[in-house]
C-alpha angles and dihedrals in degrees: 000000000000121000121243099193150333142254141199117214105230118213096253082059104270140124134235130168133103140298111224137186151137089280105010127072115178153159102231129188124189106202132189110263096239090185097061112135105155135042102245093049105087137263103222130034116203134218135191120181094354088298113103102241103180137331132246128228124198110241134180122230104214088205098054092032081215129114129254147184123244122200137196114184124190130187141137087254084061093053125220093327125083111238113234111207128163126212097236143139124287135206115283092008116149107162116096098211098046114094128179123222098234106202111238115205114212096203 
């Protein structure tokens, strides 16, 4: 799956990094979601351009066994569908804090 952007983990647990595609081209941070008080509400909100864009849940990939982060982005340049990403590892990546947003088509 190609990848739509990248993040950096920070140190307090978020995310910051850019949004990038043919037609976007955006600073993102995913932040904890410090107001989190059930488990269907989601771990992570996420901004772009000061303006919150979607939200993040952590998920377990029970090939793997690791945790992930699943994202679900909404705005009007994305048209009337939501966009699925996951935080993952991209090719050539040796930072272990750097994370791609691998775009997750739902159909």
């Amino acid at each position: 799956m190609p990848a739509i952007g990248y993040v950096t983990k920070q140190a307090n647990g978020s995310f910051k990094g850019q949004l990038k595609t043919l037609s976007i081209r955006s600073e993102v941070e995913i932040l904890p979601n410090s107001r989190k008080s059930a488990d269907v509400q989601p771990d992570y909100r996420v901004f772009a351009g000061g303006v919150e864009v979607g939200a993040g849940w952590i998920r377990h990939s029970e090939a793997s066994g690791k945790d992930y982060v699943s994202l679900a982005l909404a705005a009007p340049e994305f048209g009337p569908r939501r966009l699925y990403a996951n935080l993952g590892r991209a090719a050539g990546q040796d930072d272990p804090d750097a994370f791609a947003l691998i775009w997750n088509p739902n159909d």
